[in-house]
C-alpha positions in Angstrom: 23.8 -64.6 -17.9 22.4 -63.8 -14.4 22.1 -60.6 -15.4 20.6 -60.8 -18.5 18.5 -62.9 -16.3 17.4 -60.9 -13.9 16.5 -58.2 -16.6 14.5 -59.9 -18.6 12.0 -61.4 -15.9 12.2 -57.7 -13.6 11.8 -55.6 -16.8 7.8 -54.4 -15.2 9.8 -54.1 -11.7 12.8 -52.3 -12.8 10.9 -49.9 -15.4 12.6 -48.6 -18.6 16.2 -47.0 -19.2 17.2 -46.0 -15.7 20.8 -46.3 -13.7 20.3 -50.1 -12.4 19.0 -50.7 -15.7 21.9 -49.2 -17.9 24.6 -50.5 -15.2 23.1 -54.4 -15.9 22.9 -54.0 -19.6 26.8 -52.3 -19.1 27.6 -55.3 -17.3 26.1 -58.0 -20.1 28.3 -56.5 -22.5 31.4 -56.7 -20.7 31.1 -59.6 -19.4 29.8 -61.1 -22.5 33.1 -59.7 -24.8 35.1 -60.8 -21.9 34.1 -64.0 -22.5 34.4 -63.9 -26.2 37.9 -62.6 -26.1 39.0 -65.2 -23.2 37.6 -68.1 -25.2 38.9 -67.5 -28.3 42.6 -67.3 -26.7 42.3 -70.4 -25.1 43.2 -73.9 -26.2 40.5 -76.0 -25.0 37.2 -72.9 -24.7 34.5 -74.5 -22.4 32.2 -72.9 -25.5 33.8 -72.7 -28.6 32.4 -69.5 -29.7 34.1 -70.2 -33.7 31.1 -72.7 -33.6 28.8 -69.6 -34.3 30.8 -68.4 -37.4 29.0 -71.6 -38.8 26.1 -69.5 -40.6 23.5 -73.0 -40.4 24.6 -73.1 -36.8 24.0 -70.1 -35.6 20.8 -70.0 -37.3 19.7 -73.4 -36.2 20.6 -71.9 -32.3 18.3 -68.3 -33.5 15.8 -71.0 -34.3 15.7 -72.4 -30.9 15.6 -69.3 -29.2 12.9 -67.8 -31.1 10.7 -71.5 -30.9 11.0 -71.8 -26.9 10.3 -68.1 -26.4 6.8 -68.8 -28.9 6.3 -72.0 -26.7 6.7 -70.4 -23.0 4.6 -66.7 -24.4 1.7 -69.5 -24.7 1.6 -70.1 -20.3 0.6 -66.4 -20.2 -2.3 -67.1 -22.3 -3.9 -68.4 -19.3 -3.7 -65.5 -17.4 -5.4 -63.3 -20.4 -8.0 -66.2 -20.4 -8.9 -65.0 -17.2 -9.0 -61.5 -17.7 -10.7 -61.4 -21.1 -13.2 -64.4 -20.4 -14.0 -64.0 -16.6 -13.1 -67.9 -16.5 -11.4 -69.5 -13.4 -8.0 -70.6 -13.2 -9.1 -74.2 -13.0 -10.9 -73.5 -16.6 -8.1 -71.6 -18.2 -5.6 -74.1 -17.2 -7.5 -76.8 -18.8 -7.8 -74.5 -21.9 -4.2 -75.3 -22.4 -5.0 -79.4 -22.6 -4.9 -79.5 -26.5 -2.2 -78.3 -26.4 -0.4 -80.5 -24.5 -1.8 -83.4 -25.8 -0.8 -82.6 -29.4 3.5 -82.3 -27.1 3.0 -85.5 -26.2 1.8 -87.7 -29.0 3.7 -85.8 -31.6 7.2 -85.9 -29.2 6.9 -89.6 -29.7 6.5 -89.2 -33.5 9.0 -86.4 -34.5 12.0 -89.1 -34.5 10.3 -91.2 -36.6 9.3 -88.8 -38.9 13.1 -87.9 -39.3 14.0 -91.4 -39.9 11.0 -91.7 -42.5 11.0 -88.4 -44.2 14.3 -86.2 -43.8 15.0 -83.9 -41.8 14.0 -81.0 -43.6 10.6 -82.2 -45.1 9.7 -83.0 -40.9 11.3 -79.4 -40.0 8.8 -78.1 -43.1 6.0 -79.7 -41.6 6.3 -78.3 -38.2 6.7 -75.1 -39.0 4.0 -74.6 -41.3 1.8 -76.1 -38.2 2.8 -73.3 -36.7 2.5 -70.8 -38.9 -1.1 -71.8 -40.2 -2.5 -72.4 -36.6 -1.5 -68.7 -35.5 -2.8 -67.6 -38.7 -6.1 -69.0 -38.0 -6.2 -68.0 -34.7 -5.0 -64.3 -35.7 -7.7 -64.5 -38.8 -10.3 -65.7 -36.7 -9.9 -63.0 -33.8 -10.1 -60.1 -36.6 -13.7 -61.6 -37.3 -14.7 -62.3 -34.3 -14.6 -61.4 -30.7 -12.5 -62.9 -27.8 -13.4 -66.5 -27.2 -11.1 -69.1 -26.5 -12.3 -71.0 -29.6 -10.1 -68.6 -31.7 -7.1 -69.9 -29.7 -7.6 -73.7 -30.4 -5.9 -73.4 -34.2 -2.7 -71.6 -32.5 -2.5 -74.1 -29.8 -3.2 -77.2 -32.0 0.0 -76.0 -34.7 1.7 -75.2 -31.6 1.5 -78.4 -30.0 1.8 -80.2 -33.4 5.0 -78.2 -34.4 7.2 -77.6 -32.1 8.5 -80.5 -31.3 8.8 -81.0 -35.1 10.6 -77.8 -35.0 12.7 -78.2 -32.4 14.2 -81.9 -32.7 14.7 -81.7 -36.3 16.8 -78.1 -35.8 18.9 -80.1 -32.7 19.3 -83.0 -35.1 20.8 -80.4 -38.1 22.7 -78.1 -35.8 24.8 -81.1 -34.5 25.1 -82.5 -38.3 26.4 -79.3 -39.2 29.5 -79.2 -37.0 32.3 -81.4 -37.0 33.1 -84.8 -34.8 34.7 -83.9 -31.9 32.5 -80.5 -31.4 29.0 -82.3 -31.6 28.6 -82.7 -28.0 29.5 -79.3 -27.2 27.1 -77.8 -30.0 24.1 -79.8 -28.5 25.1 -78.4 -24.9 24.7 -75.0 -26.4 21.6 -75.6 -27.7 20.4 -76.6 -24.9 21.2 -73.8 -23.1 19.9 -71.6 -26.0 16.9 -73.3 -25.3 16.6 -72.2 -21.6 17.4 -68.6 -22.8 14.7 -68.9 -25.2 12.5 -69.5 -22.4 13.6 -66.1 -20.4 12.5 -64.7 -23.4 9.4 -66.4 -23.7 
């Protein structure tokens, strides 16, 4: 994981396939079947890898990955903000206000929404917040120029979404394991989550 790590936010520093490169990614993989193979054998695995054989599992944890690395590709938007729109970084960091506002009143509402609706119709909902504020956003910068008005759709679905998204996959991930493994499955996710970030 270190590894991986380090790779993933050095990739500009390090450059392409080179020797320190291969020899990390060579290390990942050992390490990581090492760890595979050692848990497996093992009575009581600190990660029960057989927990990923679960197909609605493993996609709920893809899921997670693939949602954190969309939310933390957004900070970076602030630095192209600057670049593209000659703004300060005063004015592009405020450019990111809606949304955090849509986080923090729709984090309070996901759980009710669950209770209300299901778990699936609430998951439905937050991804298609998603989807149709990138789509906007993408639709509306293959019109028109650069402005940060074509970014509001993507960061209103974003902020709507996600945590949509992302409590009502943690809530079906645990459901789809059994008893005594539901604590380790939402430790996993949350690690998965702070992968997904890396990645972001």
């Amino acid at each position: 994981i270190v590894c991986l790590t380090v790779l993933l936010m050095n990739t500009k520093t390090i450059g392409g396939f080179n020797l320190q490169t291969n020899y990390m990614i060579l290390v990942i993989v050992i390490s990581f079947l090492c760890f595979i193979i050692t848990e497996i054998k093992i009575s009581k695995p600190l990660m029960d890898v057989r927990l990923f054989f679960n197909a609605k599992f493993f996609m709920s944890c893809i899921l997670i990955i693939l949602l954190q690395a969309l939310v933390m590709s957004t900070v970076f938007w602030i630095v192209f903000w600057q670049h593209a729109l000659s703004v300060s970084s005063v004015e592009a960091g405020t450019g990111m206000l809606p949304n955090s506002l849509m986080l923090i009143v729709f984090s309070m509402l996901s759980g009710f929404f669950i209770n209300k609706f299901g778990a699936k119709k609430t998951l439905l909902v937050g991804a298609s917040a998603i989807f149709f504020g990138f789509l906007l956003s993408a639709f509306y910068l293959g019109v028109h120029r650069i402005s940060y008005i074509s970014f509001i759709p993507a960061l209103l679905g974003l902020g709507a979404g996600a945590f949509f998204v992302s409590n009502t996959v943690k809530f079906l991930a645990v459901d789809f394991v059994s008893q005594d493994k539901k604590g380790m499955a939402f430790g996993i996710l949350g690690s998965l989550k702070q992968l997904g970030g890396a990645v972001g």
